[in-house]
C-alpha positions in Angstrom: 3.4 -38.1 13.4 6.1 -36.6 14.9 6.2 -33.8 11.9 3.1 -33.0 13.1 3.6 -32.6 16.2 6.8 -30.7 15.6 4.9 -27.9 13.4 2.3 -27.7 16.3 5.0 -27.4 19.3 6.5 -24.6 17.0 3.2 -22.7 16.3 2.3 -22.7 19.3 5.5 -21.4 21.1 5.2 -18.2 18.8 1.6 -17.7 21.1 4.0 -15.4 23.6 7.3 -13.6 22.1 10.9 -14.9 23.7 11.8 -11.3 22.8 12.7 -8.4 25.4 11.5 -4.7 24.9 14.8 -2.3 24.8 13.6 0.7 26.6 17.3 1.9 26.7 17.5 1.8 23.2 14.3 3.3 22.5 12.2 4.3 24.8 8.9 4.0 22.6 9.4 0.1 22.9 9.9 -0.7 19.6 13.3 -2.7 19.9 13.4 -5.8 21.4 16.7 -7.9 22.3 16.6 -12.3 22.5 18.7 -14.0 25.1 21.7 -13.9 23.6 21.4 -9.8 23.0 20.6 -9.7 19.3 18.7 -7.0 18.9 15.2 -6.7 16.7 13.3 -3.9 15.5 9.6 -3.4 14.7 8.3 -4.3 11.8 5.5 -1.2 11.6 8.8 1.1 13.0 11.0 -0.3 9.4 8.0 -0.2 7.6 7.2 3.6 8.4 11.1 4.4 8.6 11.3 3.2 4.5 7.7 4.9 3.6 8.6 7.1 0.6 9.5 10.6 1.7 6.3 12.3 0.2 4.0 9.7 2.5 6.2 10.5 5.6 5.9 14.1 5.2 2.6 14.5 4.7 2.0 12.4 8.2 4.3 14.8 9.9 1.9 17.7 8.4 -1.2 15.7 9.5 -0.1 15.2 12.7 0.9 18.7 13.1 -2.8 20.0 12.4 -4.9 20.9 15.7 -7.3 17.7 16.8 -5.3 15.4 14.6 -3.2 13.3 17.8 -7.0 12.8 19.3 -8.3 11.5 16.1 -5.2 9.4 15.5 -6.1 8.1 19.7 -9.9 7.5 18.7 -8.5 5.7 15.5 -5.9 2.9 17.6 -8.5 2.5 19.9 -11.0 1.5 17.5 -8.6 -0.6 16.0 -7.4 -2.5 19.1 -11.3 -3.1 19.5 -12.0 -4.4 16.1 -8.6 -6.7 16.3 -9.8 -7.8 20.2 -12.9 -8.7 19.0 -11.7 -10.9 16.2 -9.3 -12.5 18.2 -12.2 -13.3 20.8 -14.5 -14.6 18.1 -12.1 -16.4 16.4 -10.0 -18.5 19.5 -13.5 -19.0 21.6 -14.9 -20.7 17.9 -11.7 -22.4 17.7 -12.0 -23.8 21.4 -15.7 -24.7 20.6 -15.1 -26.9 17.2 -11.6 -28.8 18.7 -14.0 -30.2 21.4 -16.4 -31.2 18.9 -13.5 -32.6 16.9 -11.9 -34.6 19.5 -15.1 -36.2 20.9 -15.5 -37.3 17.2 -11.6 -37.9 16.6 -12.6 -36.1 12.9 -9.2 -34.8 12.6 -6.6 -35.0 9.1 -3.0 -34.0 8.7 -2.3 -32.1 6.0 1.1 -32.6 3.8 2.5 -29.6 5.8 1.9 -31.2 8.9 -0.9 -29.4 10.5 -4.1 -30.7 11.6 -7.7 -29.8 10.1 -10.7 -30.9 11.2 -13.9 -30.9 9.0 -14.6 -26.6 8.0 -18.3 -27.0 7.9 -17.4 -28.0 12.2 -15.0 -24.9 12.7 -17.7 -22.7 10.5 -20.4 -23.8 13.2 -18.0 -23.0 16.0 -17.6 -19.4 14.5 -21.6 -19.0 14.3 -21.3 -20.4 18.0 -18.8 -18.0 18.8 -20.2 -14.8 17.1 -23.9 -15.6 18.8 -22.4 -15.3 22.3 -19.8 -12.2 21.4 -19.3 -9.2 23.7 -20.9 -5.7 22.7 -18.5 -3.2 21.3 -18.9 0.7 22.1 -20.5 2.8 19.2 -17.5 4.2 18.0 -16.1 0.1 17.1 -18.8 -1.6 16.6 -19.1 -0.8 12.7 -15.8 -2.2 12.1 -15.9 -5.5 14.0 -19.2 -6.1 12.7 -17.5 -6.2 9.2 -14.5 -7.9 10.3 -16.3 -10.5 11.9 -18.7 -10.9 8.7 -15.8 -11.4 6.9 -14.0 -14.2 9.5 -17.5 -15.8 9.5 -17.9 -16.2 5.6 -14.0 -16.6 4.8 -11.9 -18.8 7.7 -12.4 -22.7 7.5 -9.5 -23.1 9.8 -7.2 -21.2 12.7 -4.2 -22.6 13.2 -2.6 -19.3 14.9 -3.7 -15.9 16.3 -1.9 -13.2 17.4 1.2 -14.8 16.5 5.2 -13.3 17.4 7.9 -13.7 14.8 11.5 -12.5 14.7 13.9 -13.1 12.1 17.9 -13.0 11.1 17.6 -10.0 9.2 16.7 -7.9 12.0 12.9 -7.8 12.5 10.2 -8.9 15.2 6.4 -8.4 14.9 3.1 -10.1 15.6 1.0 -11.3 13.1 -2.7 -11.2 13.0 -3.9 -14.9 12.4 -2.6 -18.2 10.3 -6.2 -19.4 8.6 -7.4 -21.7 6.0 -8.9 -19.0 3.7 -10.1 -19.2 0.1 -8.3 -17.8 -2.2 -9.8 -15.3 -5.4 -11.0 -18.7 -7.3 -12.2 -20.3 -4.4 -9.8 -22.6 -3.8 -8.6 -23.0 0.2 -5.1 -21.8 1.3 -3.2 -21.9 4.0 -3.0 -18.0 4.8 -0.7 -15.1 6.6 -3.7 -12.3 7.6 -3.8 -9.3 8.7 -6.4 -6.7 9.9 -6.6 -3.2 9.4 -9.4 -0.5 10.2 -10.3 2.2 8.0 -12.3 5.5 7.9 -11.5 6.4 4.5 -10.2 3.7 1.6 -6.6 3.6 1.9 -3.7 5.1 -0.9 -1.9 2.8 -3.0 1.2 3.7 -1.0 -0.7 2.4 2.2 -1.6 -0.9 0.4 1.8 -1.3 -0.6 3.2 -1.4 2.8 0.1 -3.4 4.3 1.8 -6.2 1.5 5.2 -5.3 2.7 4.2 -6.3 6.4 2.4 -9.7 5.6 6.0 -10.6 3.6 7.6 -10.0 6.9 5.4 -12.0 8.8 5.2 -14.9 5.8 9.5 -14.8 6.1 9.7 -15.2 9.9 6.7 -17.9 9.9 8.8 -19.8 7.7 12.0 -19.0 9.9 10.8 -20.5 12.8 8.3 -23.4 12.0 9.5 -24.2 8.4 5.9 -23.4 7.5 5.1 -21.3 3.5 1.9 -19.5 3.7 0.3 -20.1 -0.1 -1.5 -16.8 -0.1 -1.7 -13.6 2.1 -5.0 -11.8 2.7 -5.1 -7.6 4.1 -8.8 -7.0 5.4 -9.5 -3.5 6.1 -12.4 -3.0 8.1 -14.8 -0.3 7.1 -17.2 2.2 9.9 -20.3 0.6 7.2 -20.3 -1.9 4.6 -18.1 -4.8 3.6 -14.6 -5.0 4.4 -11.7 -4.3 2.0 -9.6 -7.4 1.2 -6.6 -7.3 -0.7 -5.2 -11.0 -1.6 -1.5 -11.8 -2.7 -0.7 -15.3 -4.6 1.8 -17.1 -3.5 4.3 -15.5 -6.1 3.1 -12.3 -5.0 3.7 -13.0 -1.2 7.4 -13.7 -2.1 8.1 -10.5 -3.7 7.0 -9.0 -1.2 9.0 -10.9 1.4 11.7 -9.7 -1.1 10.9 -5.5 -0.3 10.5 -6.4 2.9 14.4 -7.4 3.4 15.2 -4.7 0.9 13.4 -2.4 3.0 15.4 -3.9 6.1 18.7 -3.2 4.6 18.0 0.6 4.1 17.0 0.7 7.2 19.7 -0.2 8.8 21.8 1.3 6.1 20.7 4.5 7.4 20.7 3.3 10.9 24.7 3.0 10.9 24.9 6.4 8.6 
């Protein structure tokens, strides 16, 4: 019991980051310092610093174009939507099952130490949950719809949303959601996720560094609750249609832990340079 409790107590204090934002530093808020004044940087800011030149240059040259800073405004907002709206459906069908589950005291601990309750009850908390879900504007709507199809036919179980992680090698971020998820054969794993919106199907230099960020979030996870993710899922959200998702094994999350680090050492290679 108290191994359980212990992986619960550590999940949930990554709910709200112990982290402070370094404006002197940076002034786009993208460095963070702990109590003790180590210092952290973003994971998106290491991840975009390390793109391959070609991929930065032709952002710069995007960006440059007339209209493109409003597009790229329309485009966060509609992602902040679509990830608000997850987070709503998936915490208010959370909240909804664990009453269910306690009045019935249906509740297993898993080898890891976390607590499931039966999937078929958290599934009928999600349709619970999605039935009584706020409107989105026109310009979201396509894309939460999809994400939420996908939450509502994939998640048996949320053990985290909108977690913080930070990590020795240098690197703070906030991951998306910790789920029970099947993998490609079916099979349910306990999984790092991440959500993404997406006008146009994303380059294989994109997809790359999507994989790149779940290994960052699967390393500091591990860091600070002694918890291994057995499978990480990227779900891009389309305007129609089903979402994108891109799933890494287990073997495959850990190489990508592995560029992740790399990519943290040339970064701050060329950070003391």
């Amino acid at each position: 019991m108290s191994t359980l409790v212990g992986v619960h107590d550590k999940l949930s204090s990554l709910r709200k980051s112990t982290l402070v934002r370094d404006d002197e530093s940076d002034p786009d808020g993208r460095v963070y310092k702990d109590a003790a004044g180590v210092v952290y940087h973003s994971v998106t800011r290491i991840l975009g610093a390390t793109a391959p030149a070609a991929q930065q240059k032709n952002l710069e040259k995007w960006l440059a174009r007339e209209g493109n800073l409003q597009i790229r405004d329309i485009a966060a907002q509609r992602g902040t939507d679509a990830h608000s709206h997850a987070e709503y459906v998936l915490k208010t069908a959370n909240k909804i099952a664990r009453a269910s589950a306690n009045r019935r005291g249906s509740w297993k601990e898993g080898d890891e130490g976390l607590q499931r309750m039966p999937s078929k009850l958290f599934q009928w908390g999600l349709e619970k949950a999605i039935a009584g879900s706020p409107r989105l504007s026109f310009a979201s709507a396509g894309y939460a719809r999809g994400l939420q199809a996908w939450i509502r036919d994939n998640v048996r179980q949320l053990h985290a949303c909108e977690f913080k992680v930070n990590h020795p090698a240098g690197f703070a971020g906030s991951c998306d959601a910790l789920i029970d998820a099947p993998d490609e054969t079916g099979v349910s794993r306990l999984s790092v996720c991440d959500w993404k919106t997406s006008e146009r199907l994303r380059s294989r230099e994109m997809i790359t560094n999507y994989c790149d960020q779940l290994g960052a979030y699967s390393l500091g996870l591990t860091e600070l609750t002694g918890l291994k993710a057995q499978q990480g899922i990227v779900v891009i959200a389309r305007r129609t249609g089903e979402p994108q998702a891109h799933y890494l094994s287990r073997f495959q999350l850990k190489q990508c832990e592995t560029q992740f680090l790399e990519r943290c050492t040339d970064y701050y290679d060329a950070l003391l340079k």
